[in-house]
C-alpha positions as CSV (number, residue, x, y, z in Angstrom):
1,X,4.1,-11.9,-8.9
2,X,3.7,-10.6,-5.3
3,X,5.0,-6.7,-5.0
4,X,4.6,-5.3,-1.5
5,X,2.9,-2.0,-1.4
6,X,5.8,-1.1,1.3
7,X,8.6,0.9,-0.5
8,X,11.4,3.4,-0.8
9,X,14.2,4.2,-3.6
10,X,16.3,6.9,-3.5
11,X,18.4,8.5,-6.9
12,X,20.6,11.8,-7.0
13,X,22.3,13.5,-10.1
14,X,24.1,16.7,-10.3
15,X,23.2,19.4,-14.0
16,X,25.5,22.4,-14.0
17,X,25.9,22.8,-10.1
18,X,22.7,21.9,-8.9
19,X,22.8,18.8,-7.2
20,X,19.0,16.9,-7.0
21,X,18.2,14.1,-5.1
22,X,14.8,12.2,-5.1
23,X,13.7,10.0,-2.2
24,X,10.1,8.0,-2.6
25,X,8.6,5.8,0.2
26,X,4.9,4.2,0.2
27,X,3.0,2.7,2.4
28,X,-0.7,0.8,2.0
29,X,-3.3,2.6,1.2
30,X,-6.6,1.6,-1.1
31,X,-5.4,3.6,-3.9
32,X,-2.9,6.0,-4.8
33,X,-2.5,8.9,-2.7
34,X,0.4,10.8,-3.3
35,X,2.5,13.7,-1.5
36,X,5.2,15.8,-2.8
37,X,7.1,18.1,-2.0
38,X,8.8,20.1,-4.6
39,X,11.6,23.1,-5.0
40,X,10.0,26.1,-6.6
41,X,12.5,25.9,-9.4
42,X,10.6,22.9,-10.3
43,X,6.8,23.6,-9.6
44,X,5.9,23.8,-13.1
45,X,6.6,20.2,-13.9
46,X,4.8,18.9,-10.9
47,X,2.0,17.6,-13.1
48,X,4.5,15.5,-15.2
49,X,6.2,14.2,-12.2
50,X,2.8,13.4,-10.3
51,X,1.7,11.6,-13.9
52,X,4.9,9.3,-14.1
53,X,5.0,8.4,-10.2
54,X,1.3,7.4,-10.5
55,X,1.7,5.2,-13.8
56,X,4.8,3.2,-12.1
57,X,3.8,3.2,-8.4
58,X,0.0,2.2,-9.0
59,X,-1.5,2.1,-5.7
60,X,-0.3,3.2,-2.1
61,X,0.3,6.1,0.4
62,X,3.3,7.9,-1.3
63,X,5.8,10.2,0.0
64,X,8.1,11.9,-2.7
65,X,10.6,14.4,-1.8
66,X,12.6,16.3,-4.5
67,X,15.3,18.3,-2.7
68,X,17.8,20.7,-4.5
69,X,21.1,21.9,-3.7
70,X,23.5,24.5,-4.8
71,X,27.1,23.3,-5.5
72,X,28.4,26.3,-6.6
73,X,28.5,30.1,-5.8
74,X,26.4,32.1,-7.8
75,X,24.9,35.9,-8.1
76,X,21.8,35.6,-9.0
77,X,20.9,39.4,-7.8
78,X,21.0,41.8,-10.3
79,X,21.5,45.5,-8.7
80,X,20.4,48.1,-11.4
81,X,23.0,50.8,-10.7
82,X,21.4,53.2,-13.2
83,X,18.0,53.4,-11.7
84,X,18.9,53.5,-8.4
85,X,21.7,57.0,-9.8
86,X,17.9,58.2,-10.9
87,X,16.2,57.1,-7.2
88,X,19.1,58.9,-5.2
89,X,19.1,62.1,-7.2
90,X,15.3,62.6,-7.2
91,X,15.4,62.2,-3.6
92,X,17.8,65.1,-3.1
93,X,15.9,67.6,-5.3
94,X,13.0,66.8,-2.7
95,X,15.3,67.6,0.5
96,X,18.8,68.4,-0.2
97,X,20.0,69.2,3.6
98,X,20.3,64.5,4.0
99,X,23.9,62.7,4.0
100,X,24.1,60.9,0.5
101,X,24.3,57.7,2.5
102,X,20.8,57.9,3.6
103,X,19.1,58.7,0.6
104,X,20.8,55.4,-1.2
105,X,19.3,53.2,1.5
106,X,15.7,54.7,0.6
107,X,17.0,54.5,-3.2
108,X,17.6,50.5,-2.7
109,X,14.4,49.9,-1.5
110,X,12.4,51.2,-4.1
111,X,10.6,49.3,-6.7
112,X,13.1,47.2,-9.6
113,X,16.4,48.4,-7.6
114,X,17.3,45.5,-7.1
115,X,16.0,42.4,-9.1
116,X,16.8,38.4,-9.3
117,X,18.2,37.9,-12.7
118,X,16.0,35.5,-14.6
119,X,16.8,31.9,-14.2
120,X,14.3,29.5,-16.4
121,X,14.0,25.7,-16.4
122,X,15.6,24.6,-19.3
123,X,15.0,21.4,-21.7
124,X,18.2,19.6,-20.5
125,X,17.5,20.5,-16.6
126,X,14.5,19.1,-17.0
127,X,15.5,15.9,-18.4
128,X,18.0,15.3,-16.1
129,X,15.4,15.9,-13.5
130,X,13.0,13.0,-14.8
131,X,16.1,10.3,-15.3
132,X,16.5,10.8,-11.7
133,X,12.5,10.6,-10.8
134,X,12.7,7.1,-13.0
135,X,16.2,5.9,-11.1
136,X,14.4,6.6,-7.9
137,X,11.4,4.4,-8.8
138,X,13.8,2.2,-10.2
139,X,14.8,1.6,-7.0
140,X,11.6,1.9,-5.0
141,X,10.5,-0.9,-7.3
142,X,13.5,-3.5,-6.2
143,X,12.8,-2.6,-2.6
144,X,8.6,-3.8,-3.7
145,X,10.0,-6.8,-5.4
146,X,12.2,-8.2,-2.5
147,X,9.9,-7.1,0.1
148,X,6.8,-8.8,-2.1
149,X,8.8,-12.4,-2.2
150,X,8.9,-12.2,1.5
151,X,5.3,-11.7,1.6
152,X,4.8,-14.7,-1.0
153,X,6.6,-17.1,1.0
154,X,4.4,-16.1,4.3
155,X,1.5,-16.3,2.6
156,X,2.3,-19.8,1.0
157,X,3.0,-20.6,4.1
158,X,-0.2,-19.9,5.5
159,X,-2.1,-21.4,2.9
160,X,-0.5,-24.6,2.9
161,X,-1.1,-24.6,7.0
162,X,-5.1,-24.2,6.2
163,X,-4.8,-26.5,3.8
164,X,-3.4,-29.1,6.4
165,X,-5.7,-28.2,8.8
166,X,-8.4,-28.9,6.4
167,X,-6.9,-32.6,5.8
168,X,-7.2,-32.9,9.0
169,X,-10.9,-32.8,9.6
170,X,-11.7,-35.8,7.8
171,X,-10.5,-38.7,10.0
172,X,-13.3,-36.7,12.6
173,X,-16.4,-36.6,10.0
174,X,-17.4,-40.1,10.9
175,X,-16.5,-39.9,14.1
176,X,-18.5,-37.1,14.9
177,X,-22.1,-38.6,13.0
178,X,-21.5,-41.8,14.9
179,X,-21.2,-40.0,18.1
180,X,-24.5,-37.8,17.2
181,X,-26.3,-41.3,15.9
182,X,-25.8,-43.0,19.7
183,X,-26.4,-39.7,21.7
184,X,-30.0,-39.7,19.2
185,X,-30.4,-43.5,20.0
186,X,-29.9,-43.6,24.0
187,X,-32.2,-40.3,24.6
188,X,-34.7,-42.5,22.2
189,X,-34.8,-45.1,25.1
190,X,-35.1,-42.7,27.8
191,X,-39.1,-42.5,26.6
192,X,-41.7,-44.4,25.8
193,X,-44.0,-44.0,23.5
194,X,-42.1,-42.2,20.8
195,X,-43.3,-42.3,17.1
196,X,-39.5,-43.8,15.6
197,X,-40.5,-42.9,12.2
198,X,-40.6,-39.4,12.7
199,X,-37.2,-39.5,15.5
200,X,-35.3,-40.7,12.6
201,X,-36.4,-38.2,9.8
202,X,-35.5,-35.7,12.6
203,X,-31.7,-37.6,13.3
204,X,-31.5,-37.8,9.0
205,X,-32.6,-34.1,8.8
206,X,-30.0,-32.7,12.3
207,X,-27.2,-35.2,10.7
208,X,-27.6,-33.4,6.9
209,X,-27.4,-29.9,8.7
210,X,-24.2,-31.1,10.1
211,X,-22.5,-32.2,6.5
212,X,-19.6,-30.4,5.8
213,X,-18.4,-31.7,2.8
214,X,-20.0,-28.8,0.6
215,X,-17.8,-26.4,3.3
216,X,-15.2,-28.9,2.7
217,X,-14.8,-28.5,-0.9
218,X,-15.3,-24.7,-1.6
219,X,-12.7,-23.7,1.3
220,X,-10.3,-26.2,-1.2
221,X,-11.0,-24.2,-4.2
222,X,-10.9,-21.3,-2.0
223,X,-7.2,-21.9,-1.4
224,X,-6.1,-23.2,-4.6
225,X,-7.5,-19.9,-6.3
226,X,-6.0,-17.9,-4.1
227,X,-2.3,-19.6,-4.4
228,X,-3.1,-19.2,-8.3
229,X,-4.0,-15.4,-8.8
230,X,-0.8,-15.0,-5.8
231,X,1.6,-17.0,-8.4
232,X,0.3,-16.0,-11.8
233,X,-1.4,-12.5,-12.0
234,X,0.4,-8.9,-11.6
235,X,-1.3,-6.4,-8.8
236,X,-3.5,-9.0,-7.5
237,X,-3.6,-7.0,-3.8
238,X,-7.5,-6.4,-4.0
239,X,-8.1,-9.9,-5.6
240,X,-6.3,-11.6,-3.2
241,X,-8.3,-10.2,-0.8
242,X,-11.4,-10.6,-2.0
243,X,-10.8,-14.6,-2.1
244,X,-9.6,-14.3,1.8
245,X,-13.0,-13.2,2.2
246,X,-14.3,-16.0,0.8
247,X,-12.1,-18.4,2.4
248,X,-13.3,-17.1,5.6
249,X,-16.9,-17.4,4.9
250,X,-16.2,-21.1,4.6
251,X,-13.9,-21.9,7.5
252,X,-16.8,-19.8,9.8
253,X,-19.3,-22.1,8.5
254,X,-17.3,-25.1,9.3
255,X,-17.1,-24.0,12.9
256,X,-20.7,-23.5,12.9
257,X,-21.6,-26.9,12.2
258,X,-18.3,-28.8,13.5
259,X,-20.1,-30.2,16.9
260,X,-16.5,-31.7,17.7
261,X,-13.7,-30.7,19.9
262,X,-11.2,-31.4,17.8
263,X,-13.1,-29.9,14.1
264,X,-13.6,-26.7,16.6
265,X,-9.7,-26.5,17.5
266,X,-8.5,-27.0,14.0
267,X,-10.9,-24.4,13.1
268,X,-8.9,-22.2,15.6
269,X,-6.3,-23.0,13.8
270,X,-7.3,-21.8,10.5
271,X,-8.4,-18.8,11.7
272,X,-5.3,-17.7,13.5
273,X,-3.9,-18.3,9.7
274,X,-6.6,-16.2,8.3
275,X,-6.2,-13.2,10.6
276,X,-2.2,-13.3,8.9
277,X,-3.1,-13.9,5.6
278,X,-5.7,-10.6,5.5
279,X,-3.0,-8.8,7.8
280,X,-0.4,-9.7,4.8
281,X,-2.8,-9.0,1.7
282,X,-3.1,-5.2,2.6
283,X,0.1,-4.5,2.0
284,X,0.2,-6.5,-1.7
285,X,-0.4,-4.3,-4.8
């Protein structure tokens, strides 16, 4: 199956007034290079979160934005009344002639006056927190799916055009050695004295240099391979482009020894093909 490496799923839940919403978007990268931004509240279970999205997502450049938001009031400031009774009245035995006022404005600012009360991640916030990170990829994962059947059907596409233009060639091949043959044969005319033994081991030998079939057969394989890892095997991305590779080795050589107009422009042709297919291939898992 073709998944695209393009993605984005989104999730949000709400545990006890905090309402937490996860976004994740990729784009193609060589391997998996993740960044994510995080509350504070949740910083200690970056390291699990990190570890899940890399076991689902696999490979890519990933965003992954965990955002948190307060539905309902709450005092989290604890002011600690007693201590600061102790702060003020300690400043007064030092200078006694100040407005009370002014001494608890120096009292507040004093060390443990005023304190956050302690607020701890709990068991059941955090598992509410990874049902949403796996709903998100949940969803990141459809968005990979439909975008990878698009990219399926382009590619077949482009295959099945190569593969055409490959068909093509043959009704040329004899063509083009009979046209080499009479080109050989009228220069041979042109002089006299010429050993004819040795012109035609040079025609045999130029006319085997100019055999494609061997080109012919490998660029075949070529394509069928590649339509076979695209249709059969899971996070073929690399694969698949390894065998474009390949596939371009052989349509270059074919150029190189077409010596035809019309093997040159179908070449063309299966170049332009080539170009999309390695365009499309970086962005398969």
């Amino acid at each position: 199956m073709i998944l695209s490496m393009t993605g984005f799923g989104r999730a949000e839940g709400v545990f006890e007034g905090k309402k937490i919403t996860i976004d994740i978007k990729s784009l193609n990268s060589k391997s998996f290079d993740l960044n994510i931004k995080i509350p504070l509240r949740y910083k200690e279970k970056e390291f699990e979160i990190r570890k899940i999205l890399n076991d689902r997502i696999i490979r890519g450049k990933v965003d992954c934005y965990v955002n948190l938001e307060n539905l309902e009031e709450s005092n989290d400031v604890k002011i600690n009344k007693s201590l600061i009774d102790s702060y003020v009245k300690e400043l007064k035995n030092i200078a006694s002639d100040g407005p009370d006022f002014e001494y608890l404005k120096m009292a507040v600012r004093l060390p443990d006056a005023i304190t956050s009360r302690p607020d701890e991640l709990t068991e059941g916030e955090w598992e509410s927190l990874a049902k949403i990170v796996y709903a998100a990829i949940d969803r990141f994962e459809e968005f990979r799916k439909t975008e990878g059947s698009i990219l399926h059907e382009e590619l077949n596409r482009n295959i099945q055009n190569i593969d055409k233009y490959l068909s093509e060639v043959i009704p040329f091949e004899e063509e083009r050695i009979v046209s080499v043959k009479e080109r050989y044969q009228k220069t041979l005319k042109e002089f006299e004295n010429v050993d004819e033994t040795r012109f035609y081991q040079e025609m045999a030998y130029f006319t085997e240099k100019l055999d494609i079939s061997e080109e012919k057969v490998r660029l075949g394989q070529h394509l069928k391979y590649y339509k076979e890892v695209m249709d059969n095997e899971d996070f073929n991305g690399k694969k698949l482009g390894f065998i474009s590779q390949e596939i371009g080795r052989e349509i270059n050589t074919l150029g190189s020894k077409a010596n035809h107009a019309a093997i040159q422009k179908l070449v063309v042709m299966m170049k332009d093909d080539l170009e999309k297919i390695k365009e499309q291939t970086l962005n398969v898992l």
